[in-house]
SERO-4910 file (N, C-alpha, C, O; in steps of 0.05 Angstrom, whole numbers):
BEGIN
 pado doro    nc1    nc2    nc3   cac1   cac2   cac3    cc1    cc2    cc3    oc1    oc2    oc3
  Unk    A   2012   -344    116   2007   -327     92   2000   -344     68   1985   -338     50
  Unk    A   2015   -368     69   2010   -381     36   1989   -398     44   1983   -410     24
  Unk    A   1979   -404     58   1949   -416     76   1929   -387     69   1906   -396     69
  Unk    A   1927   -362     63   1913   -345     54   1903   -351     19   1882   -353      6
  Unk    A   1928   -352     14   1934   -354    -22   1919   -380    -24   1902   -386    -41
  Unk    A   1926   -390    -11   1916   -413    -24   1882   -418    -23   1869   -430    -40
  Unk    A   1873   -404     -1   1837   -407     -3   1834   -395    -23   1820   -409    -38
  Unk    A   1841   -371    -35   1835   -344    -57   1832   -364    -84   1811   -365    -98
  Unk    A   1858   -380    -91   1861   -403   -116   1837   -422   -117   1826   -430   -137
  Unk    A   1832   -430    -92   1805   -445    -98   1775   -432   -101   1758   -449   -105
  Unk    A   1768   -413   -100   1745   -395   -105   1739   -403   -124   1757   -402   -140
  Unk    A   1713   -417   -136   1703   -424   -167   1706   -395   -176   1710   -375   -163
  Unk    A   1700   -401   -214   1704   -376   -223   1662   -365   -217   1650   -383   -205
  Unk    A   1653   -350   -221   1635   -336   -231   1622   -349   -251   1636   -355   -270
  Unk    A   1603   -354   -253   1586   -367   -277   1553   -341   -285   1534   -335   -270
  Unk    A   1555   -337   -300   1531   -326   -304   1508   -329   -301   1506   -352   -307
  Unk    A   1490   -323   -296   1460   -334   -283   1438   -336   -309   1417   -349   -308
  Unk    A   1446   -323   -331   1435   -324   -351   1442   -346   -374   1426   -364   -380
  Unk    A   1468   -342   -387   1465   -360   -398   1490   -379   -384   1498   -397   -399
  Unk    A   1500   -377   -363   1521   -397   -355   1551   -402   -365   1563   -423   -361
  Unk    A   1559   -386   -375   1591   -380   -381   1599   -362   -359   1589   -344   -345
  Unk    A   1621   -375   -360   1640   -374   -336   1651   -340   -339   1650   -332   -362
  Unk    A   1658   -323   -322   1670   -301   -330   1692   -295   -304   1695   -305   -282
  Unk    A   1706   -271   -318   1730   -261   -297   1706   -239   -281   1689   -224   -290
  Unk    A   1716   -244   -252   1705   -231   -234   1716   -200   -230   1739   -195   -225
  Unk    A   1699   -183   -231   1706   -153   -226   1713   -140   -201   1692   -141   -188
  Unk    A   1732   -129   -188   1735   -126   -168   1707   -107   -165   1693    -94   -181
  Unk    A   1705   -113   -128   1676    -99   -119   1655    -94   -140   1644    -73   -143
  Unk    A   1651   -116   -156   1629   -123   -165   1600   -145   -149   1605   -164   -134
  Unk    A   1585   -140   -155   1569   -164   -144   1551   -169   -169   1536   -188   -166
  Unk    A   1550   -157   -190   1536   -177   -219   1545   -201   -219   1568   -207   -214
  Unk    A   1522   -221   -227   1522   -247   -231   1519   -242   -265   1502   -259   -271
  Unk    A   1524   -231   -285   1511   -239   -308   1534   -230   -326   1544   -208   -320
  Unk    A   1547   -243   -349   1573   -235   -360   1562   -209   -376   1538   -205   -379
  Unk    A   1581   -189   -388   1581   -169   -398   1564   -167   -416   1556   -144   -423
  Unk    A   1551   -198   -433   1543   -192   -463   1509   -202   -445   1490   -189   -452
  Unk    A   1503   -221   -426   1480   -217   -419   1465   -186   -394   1443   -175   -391
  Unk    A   1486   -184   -384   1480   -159   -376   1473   -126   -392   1459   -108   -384
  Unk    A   1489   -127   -418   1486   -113   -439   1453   -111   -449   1439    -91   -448
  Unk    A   1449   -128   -455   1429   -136   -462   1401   -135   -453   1380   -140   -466
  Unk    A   1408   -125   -416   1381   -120   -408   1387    -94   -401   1368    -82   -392
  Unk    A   1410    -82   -402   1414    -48   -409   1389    -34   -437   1374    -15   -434
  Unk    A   1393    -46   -454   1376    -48   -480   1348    -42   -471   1329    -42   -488
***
């Protein structure tokens, strides 16, 4: 079990594809783009 936990801790975080800041991942999400560049092509 702590051989589970422990792959999950190494997962890089999420980086944005737009401008490259790192973000918290959304559960069952699959956007690559943080909230304020994704916003933005809502627009």
């Amino acid at each position: 079990m702590i051989m589970n936990l422990d792959f999950y801790k190494r997962i890089p975080q999420k980086e944005c594809r737009e401008c490259g800041e790192h973000f918290e991942e959304q559960a069952e999400s699959y956007i690559y783009e943080c909230e304020r560049c994704f916003g933005l092509k809502e627009e």
